[in-house]
Every structure is written in structure tokens, then in C-alpha cells.
C-alpha positions as CSV (number, residue, x, y, z in Angstrom):
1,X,116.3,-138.6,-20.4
2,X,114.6,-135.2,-21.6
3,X,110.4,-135.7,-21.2
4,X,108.8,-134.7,-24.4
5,X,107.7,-131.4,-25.2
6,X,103.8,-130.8,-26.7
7,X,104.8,-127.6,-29.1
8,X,106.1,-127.4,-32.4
9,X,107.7,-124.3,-31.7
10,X,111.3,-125.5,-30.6
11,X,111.6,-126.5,-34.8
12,X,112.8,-123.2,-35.4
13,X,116.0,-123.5,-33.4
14,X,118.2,-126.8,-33.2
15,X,117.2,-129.1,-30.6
16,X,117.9,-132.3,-29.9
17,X,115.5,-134.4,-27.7
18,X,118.0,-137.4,-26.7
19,X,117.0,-140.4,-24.8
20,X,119.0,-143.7,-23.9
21,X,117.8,-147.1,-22.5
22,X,119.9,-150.3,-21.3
23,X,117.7,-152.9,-21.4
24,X,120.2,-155.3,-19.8
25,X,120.9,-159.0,-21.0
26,X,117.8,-160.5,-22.7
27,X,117.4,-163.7,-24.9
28,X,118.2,-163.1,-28.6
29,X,114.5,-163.9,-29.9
30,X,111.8,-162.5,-26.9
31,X,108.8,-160.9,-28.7
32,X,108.8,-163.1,-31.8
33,X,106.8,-165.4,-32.0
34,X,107.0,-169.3,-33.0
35,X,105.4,-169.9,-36.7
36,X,106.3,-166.1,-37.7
37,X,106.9,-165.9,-41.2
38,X,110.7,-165.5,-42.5
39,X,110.0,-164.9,-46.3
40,X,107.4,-163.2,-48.5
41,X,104.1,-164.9,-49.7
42,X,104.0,-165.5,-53.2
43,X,102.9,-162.5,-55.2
44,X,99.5,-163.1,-57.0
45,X,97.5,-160.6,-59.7
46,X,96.1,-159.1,-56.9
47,X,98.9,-158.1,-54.8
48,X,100.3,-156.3,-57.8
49,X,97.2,-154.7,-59.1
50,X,96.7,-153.2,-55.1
51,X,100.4,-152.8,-54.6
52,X,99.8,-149.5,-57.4
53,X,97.4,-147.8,-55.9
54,X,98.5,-144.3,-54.2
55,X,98.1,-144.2,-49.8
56,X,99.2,-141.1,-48.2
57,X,102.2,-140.8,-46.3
58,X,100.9,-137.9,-43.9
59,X,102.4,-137.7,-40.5
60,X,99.8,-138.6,-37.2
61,X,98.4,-135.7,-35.5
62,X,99.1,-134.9,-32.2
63,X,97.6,-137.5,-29.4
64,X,96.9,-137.8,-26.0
65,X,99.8,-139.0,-23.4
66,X,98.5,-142.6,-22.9
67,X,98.8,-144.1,-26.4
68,X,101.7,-145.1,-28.5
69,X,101.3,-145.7,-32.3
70,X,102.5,-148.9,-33.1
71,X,103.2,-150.3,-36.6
72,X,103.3,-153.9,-37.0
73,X,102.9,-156.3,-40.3
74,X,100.3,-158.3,-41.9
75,X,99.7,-160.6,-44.6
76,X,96.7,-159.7,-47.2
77,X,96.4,-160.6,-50.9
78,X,100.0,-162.6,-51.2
79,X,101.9,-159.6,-49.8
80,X,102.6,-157.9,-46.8
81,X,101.5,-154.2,-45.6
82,X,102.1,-152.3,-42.4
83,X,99.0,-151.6,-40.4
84,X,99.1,-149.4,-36.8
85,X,97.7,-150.1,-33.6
86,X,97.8,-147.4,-30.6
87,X,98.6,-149.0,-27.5
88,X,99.0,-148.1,-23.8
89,X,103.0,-148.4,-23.8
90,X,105.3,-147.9,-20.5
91,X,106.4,-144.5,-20.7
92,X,110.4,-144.5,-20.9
93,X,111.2,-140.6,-20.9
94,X,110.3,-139.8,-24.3
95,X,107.4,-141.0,-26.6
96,X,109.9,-142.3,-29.6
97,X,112.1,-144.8,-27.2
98,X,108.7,-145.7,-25.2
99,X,107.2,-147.0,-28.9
100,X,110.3,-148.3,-30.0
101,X,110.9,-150.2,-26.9
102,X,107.4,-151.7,-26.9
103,X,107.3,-152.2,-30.9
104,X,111.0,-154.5,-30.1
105,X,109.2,-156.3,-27.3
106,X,105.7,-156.9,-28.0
107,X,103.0,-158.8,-30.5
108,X,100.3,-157.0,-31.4
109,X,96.6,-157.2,-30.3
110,X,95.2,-157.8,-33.6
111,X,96.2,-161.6,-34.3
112,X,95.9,-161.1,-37.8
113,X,99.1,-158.7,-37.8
114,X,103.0,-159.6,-36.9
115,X,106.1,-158.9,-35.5
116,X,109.5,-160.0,-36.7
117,X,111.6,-157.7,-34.5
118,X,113.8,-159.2,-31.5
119,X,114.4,-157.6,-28.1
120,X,117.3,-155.4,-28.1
121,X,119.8,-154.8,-25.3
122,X,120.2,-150.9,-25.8
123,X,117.8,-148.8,-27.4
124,X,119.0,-144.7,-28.0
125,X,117.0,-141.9,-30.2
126,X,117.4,-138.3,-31.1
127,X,115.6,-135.7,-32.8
128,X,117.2,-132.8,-34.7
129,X,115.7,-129.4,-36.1
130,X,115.6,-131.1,-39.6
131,X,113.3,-133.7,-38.7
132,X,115.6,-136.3,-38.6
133,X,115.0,-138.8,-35.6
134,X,118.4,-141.2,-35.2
135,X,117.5,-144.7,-33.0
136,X,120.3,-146.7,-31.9
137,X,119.8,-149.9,-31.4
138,X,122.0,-152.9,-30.3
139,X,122.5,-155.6,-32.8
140,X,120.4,-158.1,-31.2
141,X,117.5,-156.5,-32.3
142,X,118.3,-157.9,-36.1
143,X,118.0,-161.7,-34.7
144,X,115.9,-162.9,-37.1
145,X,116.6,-164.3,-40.6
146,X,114.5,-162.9,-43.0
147,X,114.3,-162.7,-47.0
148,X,114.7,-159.2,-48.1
149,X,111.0,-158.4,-48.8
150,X,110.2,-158.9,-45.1
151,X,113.6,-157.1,-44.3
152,X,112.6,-154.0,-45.9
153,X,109.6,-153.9,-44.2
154,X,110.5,-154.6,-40.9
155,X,113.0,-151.5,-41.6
156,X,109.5,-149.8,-42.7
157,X,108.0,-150.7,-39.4
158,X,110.4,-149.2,-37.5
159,X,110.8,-145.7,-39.7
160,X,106.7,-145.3,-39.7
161,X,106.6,-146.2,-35.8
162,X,109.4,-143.7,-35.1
163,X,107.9,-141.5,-37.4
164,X,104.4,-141.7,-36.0
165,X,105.6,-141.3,-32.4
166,X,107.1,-138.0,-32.6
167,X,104.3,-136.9,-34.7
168,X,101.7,-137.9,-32.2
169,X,104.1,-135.9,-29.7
170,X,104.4,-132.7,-31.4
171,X,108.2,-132.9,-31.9
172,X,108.1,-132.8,-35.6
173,X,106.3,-131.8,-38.7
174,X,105.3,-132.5,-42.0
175,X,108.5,-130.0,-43.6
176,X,111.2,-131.0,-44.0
177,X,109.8,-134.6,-44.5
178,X,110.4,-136.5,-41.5
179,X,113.2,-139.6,-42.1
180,X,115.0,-141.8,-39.4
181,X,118.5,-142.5,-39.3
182,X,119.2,-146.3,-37.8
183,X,122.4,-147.0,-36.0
184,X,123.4,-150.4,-34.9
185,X,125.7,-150.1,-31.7
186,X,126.5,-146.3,-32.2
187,X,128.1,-146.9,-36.0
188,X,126.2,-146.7,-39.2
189,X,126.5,-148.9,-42.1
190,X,125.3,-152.5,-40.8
191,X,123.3,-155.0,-42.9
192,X,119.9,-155.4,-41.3
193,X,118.6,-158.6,-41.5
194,X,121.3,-159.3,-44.0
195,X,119.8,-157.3,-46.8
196,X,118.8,-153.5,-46.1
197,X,122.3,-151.5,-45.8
198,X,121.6,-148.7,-42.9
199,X,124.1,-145.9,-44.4
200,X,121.8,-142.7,-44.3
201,X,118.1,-141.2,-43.0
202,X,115.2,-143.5,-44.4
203,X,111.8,-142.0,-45.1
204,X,108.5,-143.6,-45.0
205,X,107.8,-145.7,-48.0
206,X,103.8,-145.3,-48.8
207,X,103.8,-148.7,-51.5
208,X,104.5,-150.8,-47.9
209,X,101.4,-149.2,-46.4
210,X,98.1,-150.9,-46.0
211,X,96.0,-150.0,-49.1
212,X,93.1,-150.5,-46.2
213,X,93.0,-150.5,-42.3
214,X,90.5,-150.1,-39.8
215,X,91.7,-147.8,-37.2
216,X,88.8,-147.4,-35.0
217,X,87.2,-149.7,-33.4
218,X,90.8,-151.4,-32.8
219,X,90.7,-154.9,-32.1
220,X,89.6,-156.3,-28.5
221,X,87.8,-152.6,-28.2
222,X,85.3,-152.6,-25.4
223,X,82.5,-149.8,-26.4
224,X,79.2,-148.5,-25.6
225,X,75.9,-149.3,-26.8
226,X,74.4,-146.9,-29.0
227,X,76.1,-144.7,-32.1
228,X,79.4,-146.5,-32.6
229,X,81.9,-144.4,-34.8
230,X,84.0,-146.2,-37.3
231,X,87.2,-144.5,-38.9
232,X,90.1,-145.8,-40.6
233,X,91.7,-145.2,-44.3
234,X,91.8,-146.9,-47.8
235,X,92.9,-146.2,-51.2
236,X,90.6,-145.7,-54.2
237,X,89.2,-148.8,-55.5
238,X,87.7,-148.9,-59.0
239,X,84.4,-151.0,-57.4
240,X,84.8,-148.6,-53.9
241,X,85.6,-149.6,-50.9
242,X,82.6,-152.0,-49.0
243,X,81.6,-152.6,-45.4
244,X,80.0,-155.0,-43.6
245,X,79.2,-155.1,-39.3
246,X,78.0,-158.9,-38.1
247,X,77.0,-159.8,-34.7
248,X,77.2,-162.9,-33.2
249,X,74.2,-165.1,-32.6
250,X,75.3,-168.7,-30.8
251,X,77.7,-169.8,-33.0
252,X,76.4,-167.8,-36.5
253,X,76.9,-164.2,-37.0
254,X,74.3,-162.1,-38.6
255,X,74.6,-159.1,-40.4
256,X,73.6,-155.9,-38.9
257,X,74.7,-153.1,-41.0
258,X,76.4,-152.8,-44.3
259,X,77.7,-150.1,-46.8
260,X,79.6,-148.5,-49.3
261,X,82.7,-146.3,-47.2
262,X,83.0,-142.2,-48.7
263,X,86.4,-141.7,-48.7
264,X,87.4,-138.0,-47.7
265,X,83.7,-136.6,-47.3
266,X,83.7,-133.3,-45.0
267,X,87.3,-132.7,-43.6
268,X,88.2,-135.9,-44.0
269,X,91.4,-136.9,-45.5
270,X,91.8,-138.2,-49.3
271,X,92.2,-141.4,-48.2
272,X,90.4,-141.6,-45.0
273,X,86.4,-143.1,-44.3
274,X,84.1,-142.4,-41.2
275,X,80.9,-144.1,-40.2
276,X,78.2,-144.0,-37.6
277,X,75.7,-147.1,-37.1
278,X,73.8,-148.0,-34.0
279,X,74.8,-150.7,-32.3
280,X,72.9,-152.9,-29.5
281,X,75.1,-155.2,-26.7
282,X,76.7,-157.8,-28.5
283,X,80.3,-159.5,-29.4
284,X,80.8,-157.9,-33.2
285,X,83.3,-158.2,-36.2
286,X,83.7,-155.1,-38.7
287,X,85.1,-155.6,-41.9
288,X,85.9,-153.6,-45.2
289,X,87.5,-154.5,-48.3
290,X,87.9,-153.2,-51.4
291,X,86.5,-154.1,-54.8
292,X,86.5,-154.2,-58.5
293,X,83.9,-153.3,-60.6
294,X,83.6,-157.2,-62.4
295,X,84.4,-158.5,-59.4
296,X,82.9,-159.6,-55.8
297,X,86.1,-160.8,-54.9
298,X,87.3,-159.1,-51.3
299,X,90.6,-157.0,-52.0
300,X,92.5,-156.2,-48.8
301,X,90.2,-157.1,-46.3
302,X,90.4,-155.8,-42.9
303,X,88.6,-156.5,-39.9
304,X,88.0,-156.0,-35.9
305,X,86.5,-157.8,-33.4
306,X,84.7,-155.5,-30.5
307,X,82.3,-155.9,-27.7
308,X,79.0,-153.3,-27.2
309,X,78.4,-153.1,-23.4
């Protein structure tokens, strides 16, 4: 296995970054849990009005060595989204077979998200000069029967955690648009989950991304008291995009801090918010939603739960 390099500049020549991991024999189903869904919520006037709304496909920017962005599903508004975590994963030579390997094996920390994926026996990747990342994978990752909604995006998990890995890494770029090619057992062509046909490079898909997610704090975060920095994207909402930071008290929570988010103020992205509040010691859950301007119904709601030390 090659360790990754941290420049861009080996695009301009062809290259290919190539690792490969036996996993030995494993149970079929390991990493999904009991209960997970195996079909699509039904769609509501919600999901659709949401599901139309533009989110940016951009590439993550380069990371430190210790995390590994991790996309996993989750339910909101009668439809599914992808939403990303960045975990400490066990390095395994390069940075898109040690995310793959711990997306294939894991549940995320956030228990409102999901993971439908089943431990595989093999997992292989490569990246070329056209920004084309191929990850073999061993049938027994594909386990699970699933309706073809929740196919699709499982396929989408995989593409945007690939995607995100070798971003994060420095091994590709925004041009040509990054896509990844799925084998299944060296050959192309197999039926994932019984409904997506793998036959060709598959690029990120931004109606399947989370209209809103809270990226930092991440869930379970431990931080200090004092200014506490909140980041994390959303898509334009015709009542804007709300905020709300409660503490716990006994068994209540009380509110602490509240807001409307400014998406892309300063150098922000389009589609990304940032937020400083003070915070004292305390067990805390953020959330932001979206809204509607006749409405104070909560659109897309996401939240964290964090402690302030």
C-alpha cells in the first residue's frame, strides 16, 4: 500500500495511488444495526418542497491526518439526506480505504443518522490523473435488502465519502469533477442492492445532500468554556435558516442563545453559516432548522448534543 501524498501537484502526470485490504471472513451483516430502515419514508409536501432547493457539491478541503470524513444517512421531513461526520478512523495505508473501511464497519456517533452498509471481505481503491477514484469491494458489502430509494443513497454515501476522503488528502481536485467507479469482486456491472446498476464512474449527486447539517460542534463533542464556534451549511430558505442553543437544567433545558444563521457572510461559502456565543459549563443541545415565511413549522432540523468543560 502507497501512504498518501499531501500535494496536488502529482495531478499533472498520471498516477495511480492503489491500495488493497483483505479483511478476512466476517459475518454478512456486522455494522448494521437491528431496526435499520430497508425502505424510504413516505414523501410529504415538505420533503418535496426542500428536496428543490440548490446545496453545493464542493469538494472538502484539505484536513489534518487524524480525521476521516464519514457520510452516513438520516431521516428528516419524510426523506432521507446524507449528512458527514469526521471521525478518528484506523489508518490502513491510504486515507480513501481507511474511510471506506470504517464507513463499511461502523454506525455513526450522531444516533439520529444511519448506516445500511455491511462488512465486506476485501476492500481495494485507486486514483487516476482524471479524478477518478475506483473502490473494489467484495460482494458481501451489498447484504442488505433495500428499496431503491435507500439503494441510491447508500451508493451516494459511498461516492461522497470516497470523494471527501481524497479531497481531505490532497489527492484530488475540483477539475475534472471528481466521480468514483464501484467494482464488485474486480468486475463492473453488478446490481447493488438489487437496483443501482454499477457500469461506469458515479459523481456526487447534490438533491441527496442534507439541505442542513451542523458540522461543528459534532455530536458527543467535549469543548471549552467560553466563545464556542458553530459552523455547518444549509440551503436558502424563504423564512431563513433559525438557531436555537439550550442547556440543561435537572431534567428541563433552557434556552441560552438564539438566532437567525447568515449564510455565506465574509469568506464563507454560499451555503455555509458561522457563529460565536459564549458558553458556561454545561451538557447542551444546538439546533437549526429552516423555515417558511407563513410558517413556524421546523424544516430539516438538525441538532448536536455537546458538553462545555
Amino acid at each position: 500500500m502507497i501512504a498518501a501524498p499531501t500535494s496536488r501537484r502529482m495531478r499533472g502526470r498520471m498516477v495511480m495511488l492503489v491500495a488493497v485490504l483483505s479483511l478476512g471472513t466476517v459475518a454478512a451483516c456486522v455494522g448494521t444495526p437491528e431496526g435499520a430502515p430497508t425502505s424510504m419514508p413516505a414523501a410529504t409536501d415538505v420533503s418535496s418542497s426542500v428536496a428543490g432547493r440548490s446545496s453545493s457539491a464542493a469538494l472538502e478541503s484539505l484536513s489534518g491526518p487524524h480525521l476521516s470524513p464519514i457520510y452516513w444517512l438520516g431521516e428528516r421531513d419524510s426523506t432521507v439526506y446524507l449528512y458527514r461526520e469526521y471521525l478518528a478512523a484506523e489508518d490502513q495505508g491510504d486515507p480513501v480505504t481507511t474511510a471506506i473501511k470504517y464507513l463499511t464497519e461502523h454506525q455513526p456517533d450522531d444516533p439520529d443518522y444511519f448506516n445500511l452498509w455491511s462488512k465486506p471481505t476485501r476492500i481495494g481503491t485507486s486514483i487516476d490523473a482524471n479524478n477518478v477514484i475506483t473502490v473494489d469491494l467484495s460482494a458481501d458489502a451489498f447484504s442488505r435488502k433495500l428499496d431503491e430509494g435507500l439503494a441510491q443513497r447508500a451508493i451516494q454515501q459511498l461516492v461522497y465519502t470516497a470523494t471527501a476522503a481524497a479531497s481531505a488528502a490532497g489527492l484530488i481536485g475540483q477539475d475534472p469533477p471528481a466521480s468514483v467507479n464501484i467494482l464488485v469482486d474486480g468486475h463492473s456491472g453488478f446490481n447493488a442492492f438489487g437496483h443501482v446498476e454499477l457500469t461506469g464512474p458515479i459523481r456526487r449527486n447534490t438533491r441527496f445532500r442534507a439541505p442542513i447539517w451542523i458540522i461543528d460542534p459534532q455530536e458527543g463533542a467535549k469543548v471549552p468554556a467560553g466563545k464556542l464556534k458553530v459552523q455547518g451549511t444549509s440551503v436558502a430558505f424563504p423564512g431563513g435558516t433559525q438557531w436555537e442553543l439550550m442547556r440543561a437544567e435537572g431534567k428541563e433545558e433552557v434556552r441560552v442563545d438564539s438566532g437567525t444563521m447568515k449564510l455565506g457572510e465574509g469568506d464563507l461559502a454560499d451555503n455555509t453559516f458561522a457563529l460565536t456565543t459564549d458558553v458556561e459549563k454545561g451538557d447542551y443541545t444546538l439546533a437549526v432548522w429552516g423555515s417558511k415565511d407563513d410558517s413556524t413549522a421546523r424544516q430539516s432540523e438538525d441538532s448536536t448534543t455537546f458538553t462545555v468543560k
